[in-house]
Structure formats: structure tokens, C-alpha cells
KOLSE-385229 format. One record per residue (C-alpha): x, y, z. Coordinates in steps of 0.5 Angstrom, whole numbers, plus 500, padded with zeros to 3 digits. Example, Ala and Ser with C-alpha at 12.3 -4.5 7.8 and 13.67 -1.06 7.14 Angstrom:
BEGIN
525491516527498514
END
This chain:
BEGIN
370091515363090510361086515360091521357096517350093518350093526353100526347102523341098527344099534342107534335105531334101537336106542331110539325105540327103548327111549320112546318106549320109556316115556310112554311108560312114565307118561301112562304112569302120570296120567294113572296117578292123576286120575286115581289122585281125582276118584279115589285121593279126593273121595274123602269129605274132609279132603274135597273142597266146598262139597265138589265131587259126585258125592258131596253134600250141599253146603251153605255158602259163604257171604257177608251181609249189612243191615239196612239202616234209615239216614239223612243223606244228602244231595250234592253236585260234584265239580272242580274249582279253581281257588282264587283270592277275592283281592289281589293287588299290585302295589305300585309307586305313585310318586317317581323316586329312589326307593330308601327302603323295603320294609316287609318280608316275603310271604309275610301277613300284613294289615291294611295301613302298614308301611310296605316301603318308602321313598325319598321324600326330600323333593316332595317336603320342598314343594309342600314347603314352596305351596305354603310360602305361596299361600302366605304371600298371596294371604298377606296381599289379600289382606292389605287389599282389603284394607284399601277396600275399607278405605276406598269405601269410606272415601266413596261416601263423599264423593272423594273418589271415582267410583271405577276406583272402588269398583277395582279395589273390589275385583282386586280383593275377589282376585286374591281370596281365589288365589289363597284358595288356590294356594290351600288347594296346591298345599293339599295336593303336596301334602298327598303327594308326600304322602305317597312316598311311604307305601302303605298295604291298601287291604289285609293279606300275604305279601309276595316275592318283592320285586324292587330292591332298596336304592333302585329308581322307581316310576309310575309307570312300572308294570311290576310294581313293589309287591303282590299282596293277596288276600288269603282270609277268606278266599273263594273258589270257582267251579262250574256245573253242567247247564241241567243243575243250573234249575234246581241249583237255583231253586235250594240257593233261593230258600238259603245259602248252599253248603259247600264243601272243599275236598282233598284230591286224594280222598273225600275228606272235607278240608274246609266247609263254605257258602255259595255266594254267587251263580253267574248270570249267563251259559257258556255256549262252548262247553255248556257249564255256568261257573259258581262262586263259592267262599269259604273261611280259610282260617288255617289256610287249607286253600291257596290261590291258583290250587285246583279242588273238589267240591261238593255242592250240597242241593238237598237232604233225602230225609229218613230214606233206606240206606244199603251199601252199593256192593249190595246192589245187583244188575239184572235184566229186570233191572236191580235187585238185592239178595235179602238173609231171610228166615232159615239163613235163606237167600231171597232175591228182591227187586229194588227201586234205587232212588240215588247211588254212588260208590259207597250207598245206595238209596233205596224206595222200595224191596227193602226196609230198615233193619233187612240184611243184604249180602254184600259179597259171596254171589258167585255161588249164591241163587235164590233160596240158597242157604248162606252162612252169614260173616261175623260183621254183619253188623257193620253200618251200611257206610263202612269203609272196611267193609269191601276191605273184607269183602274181597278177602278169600276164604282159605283153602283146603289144605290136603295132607300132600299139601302139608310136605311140599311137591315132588316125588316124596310128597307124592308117595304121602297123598295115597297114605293120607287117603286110606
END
């Protein structure tokens, strides 16, 4: 038994060794396969990819390019605005009394002069009645003292009477001509008073949520009223610009009124197009921004009060200037410039004077002239005096939007002859075939 135990302890040692060696065999293996897939798989020309390799040959380099056109383009300030009614009123009861009827629907349009509600009347018929009464009373007194006043003129004549009597009789007649009028006074004040108990839309705009119910109690003082009617046809929107526009804002609002335009908040589209009616006169100190109002029609009702939208304020027009698209400009560090196709398919690099930018053209004063075509993608490769194989849709206007659509889109990859069967040992074994 002491015999064995030597064996037992040199057969696991040897084990050990074989496994070690055999993966040192299949990793020489793999690193040999790989380097003779790289030097001799790859020395095809149709198999290396855009000429690497120790002997490929220049090739042109792939790039889409647009014309340079001449447009008008406008100048505009960019903001957020709040949207506001230009009136807004809270119909309120003037008169205390039951509510008998409620008769409009929420969210409806309504025109200045329809009935809204009414309230009952029956108090407010009675005191005009009374009001009337009154000033026949008094109409009838006045009449008779005039009539004494006829007579106690004529008696005066004869000295048939004293003449503090006829003085009175006049005073008397004074007294109840003011009080008629009076009474003409309280009949018109009873008459408003009535009317008040029919409720009436004092402007033309959209009803809100009602408030009070039919057959509730209403009173003057109730802070909430009937109804909220907001005028929606037109309506403006407030916004505000930072103080160093404020000049030449002013400057373009006094030759005429300023376009403006609202815009959705998810793209640039315009969905009304108004005026700037108002600059306010004076700078919030805290933020450094003067607030503007514009109005705009709303015809088909694009703005709603309290919405939040984007405004474009048009300042000024750039007229007949050279116009690129923005993926066209490159930074450097003499400042920008641009590739230009030139004759031969030839990349000529120029420096630029960029008048105004933003995400989708670019101004341009000078380095370009109308009709030059500039590459608008494929820099990676692309140096000065580079030769370039231009995209089919060169043609496309510098304000394209399909155009970074297509910019961005890879060029295809090579398929090699592995590629063609998938990975793995089989696909392996085809990549030397292919190659001889």
C-alpha cells in the first residue's frame, strides 16, 4: 500500500500539464489564423474595405453636398408667452334675490346682450309700481297748486289778498314740481333696478363653469358670481425679451407693426400668425426682460388663455443673402469655414464670414456665392484637395429637413465571403477558399 501512494500523487501533476499544453496549442492556433485572415484573407482589393490595407489605392470619399442659394430670410427673436384673454369678466348678480333660472350652457359662445340668468322680479315690479304711484300723487298736488297760484295772482291784482299769501303759493308750486321730479328720478332707478334681475353677457365670449344653481339666493357681494365669460376671438399673448433687443425691437415697431407668430411646442410650425400691439414702458430689474403683447386672431381657436407657446417675433428681413445649410459649416481655429466641390470632384476648403445662424441655415457674407456646392456630410475622411464622390441629392435646397435624415445614414459595409455563412468553425474553413 506505501508503494501506490507515490502514483496517485503524480498522475493528477500530469494531467495538469497536457491541459495546459493543450491550450497553448489552440491559442497559437487562433493568434496564426488571425494574422493570416489580416495579411493574406484581406489582400484582395475587392475584400479590403475603402482601400485599407499596405496596397490599396486612393479612393474618393463619400460626401453629400447642397447648393448655395439667394433667399430672403428673416430676423426673429425667439420667446415664450403666456396666452391671455383681452377680457375677462366675472358676472356678478346687482340686485339681491332668488335665482329662477340659469339659462346658458357651460363652454358655450355667447354675444353681448344674451340673457345669462334671471332673477325674480316680483320685489323689484312692486317698487317701480309704488315709484309711479308716488309721482302721480305728487303730479296731481302740483297741478292744483298751480291752479291757486293762477287765482292768487289774479286777486293779488286788486289788493284783495296779502301778498306773503301769493309769495307762498309760489314756494308751494317750486316745492312740488322738485318733488315730480323726484319721482321721475326713483321711477328710473326702479326701472335699472328691475332690469338687473335678467342677467345679460356685457362682451361676446365663451361661458365657463356655472357657478350657482337655479333657485339658490344670490347676493351682491358674492365673490364668485354666476359665470366666468372669457373673450376668445381675438386674444394676445404675453412674452418677454431680454433688455439688449428692446432697441431694435423698437426701432422695426416704429416703421410698422411687427409680425408675429405663434408656434407649437413640439415643432416650428406657426399655428396662428398676429401683431405686436404693445412694448411695455419700463425693465424688470430682477430678471432684465421687458414684457410685449401681441394679438393674434384666433379664428379657429389655436390659443387658449393660461396656454404657454413659442413666439417668433419678426425684427427685419435679410434681403437676397447666400444661404447654406448649417451641417455645412465647420469650426476651426481660424474660425469657420466650409468645404466647396470644385472642378475634378475636388474638396476646397474656405473660410467663411457667417452673417446669422441657427439649427437649419446658415447666412453666409462672404467664402461662398450662389450656386457653390458644400458638403454637408462625410468630414471624417475629407482634408483639403480630397477627391469626393458627391451623393445623388445634391440638389436639395439648403433648408431641407430630409437632408440630416440622410446625412446620418451609413454607407453599407462590405460583405466578405465568411460574412456570407455566419460565424463558427465552418464559416471559418470558407474564409481561406474565398480568398484563393
Amino acid at each position: 500500500m506505501h508503494g501506490e501512494l507515490p502514483k496517485q500523487k503524480t498522475q493528477p501533476k500530469t494531467r495538469s500539464r497536457w491541459r495546459a499544453l493543450v491550450v497553448w496549442v489552440v491559442v497559437l492556433a487562433a493568434v496564426a489564423g488571425a494574422l493570416w485572415y489580416v495579411f493574406v484573407g484581406m489582400s484582395s482589393p475587392q475584400q479590403r474595405p475603402f482601400g485599407r490595407g499596405r496596397n490599396a489605392v486612393t479612393e474618393a470619399v463619400p460626401v453629400l453636398a447642397a447648393q448655395a442659394v439667394t433667399s430672403d430670410v428673416p430676423v426673429s427673436i425667439s420667446a415664450v408667452g403666456t396666452t391671455q384673454a383681452l377680457n375677462t369678466v366675472t358676472v356678478k348678480a346687482q340686485v339681491d334675490g332668488k335665482l329662477l333660472s340659469v339659462d346658458f350652457k357651460e363652454g358655450q359662445d355667447v354675444k353681448k346682450g344674451d340673457v345669462l340668468a334671471r332673477i325674480d322680479p316680483v320685489l323689484f315690479e312692486a317698487a317701480l309700481n309704488q315709484s309711479k304711484a308716488k309721482k302721480a300723487q305728487d303730479e296731481a298736488q302740483l297741478a292744483n297748486a298751480k291752479t291757486d297760484l293762477e287765482r292768487y295772482q289774479r286777486l293779488a291784482t286788486t289788493n284783495a289778498i296779502n301778498k306773503q299769501q301769493l309769495d307762498t303759493q309760489v314756494a308751494m308750486v317750486a316745492q312740488l314740481t322738485a318733488q315730480v321730479q323726484f319721482d321721475s328720478a326713483a321711477i328710473d332707478s326702479a326701472t335699472a333696478t328691475l332690469g338687473y334681475t335678467t342677467i345679460r353677457s356685457p362682451i361676446d365670449g365663451r361661458t365657463g363653469i356655472r357657478q350657482v344653481d337655479p333657485g339658490n339666493i344670490v347676493h351682491i357681494t358674492d365673490q364668485n358670481g354666476v359665470v366666468v365669460l372669457t373673450q376668445m376671438k381675438p386674444i394676445a399673448v404675453v412674452f418677454t425679451i431680454p433688455q439688449q433687443d428692446v432697441q431694435r425691437v423698437n426701432e422695426a415697431f416704429a416703421k410698422a407693426p411687427l409680425e408675429t407668430d405663434a408656434l407649437r411646442p413640439d415643432s416650428n410650425q406657426a399655428i396662428d400668425q398676429g401683431k405686436l400691439t404693445v412694448v411695455d414702458n419700463q425693465v424688470d430689474p430682477s430678471t432684465g426682460t421687458v414684457k410685449l403683447k401681441a394679438e393674434f386672431p384666433n379664428a379657429s381657436l389655436q390659443l387658449w388663455p393660461g396656454q404657454f407657446v413659442n413666439i417668433r417675433l419678426v425684427v427685419d428681413t435679410l434681403k437676397g443673402v447666400t444661404v447654406i445649410p448649417t451641417s455645412a459649416v465647420q469650426r476651426g481655429p481660424n474660425g469657420a469655414f466650409v468645404y466647396v466641390v470644385g472642378s475634378g470632384n475636388k474638396a476646397v476648403m474656405r473660410p467663411i464670414g457667417v452673417r446669422k445662424q441657427d439649427e437649419t441655415q446658415t447666412v453666409v457674407e462672404n467664402g461662398v456665392s450662389p450656386g457653390d456646392r458644400v458638403v454637408t456630410t462625410g468630414f471624417v475622411q475629407l482634408t483639403d484637395g480630397k477627391s469626393v464622390s458627391v451623393g445623388s441629392d445634391n440638389s436639395q435646397p439648403a433648408r431641407n429637413p430630409e437632408l440630416t435624415e440622410k446625412v446620418n445614414t451609413p454607407p453599407p459595409p462590405v460583405q466578405r465571403p465568411n460574412d456570407r455563412q455566419g460565424g463558427g468553425e465552418r464559416g471559418g474553413r470558407r474564409g481561406p477558399a474565398g480568398a484563393q
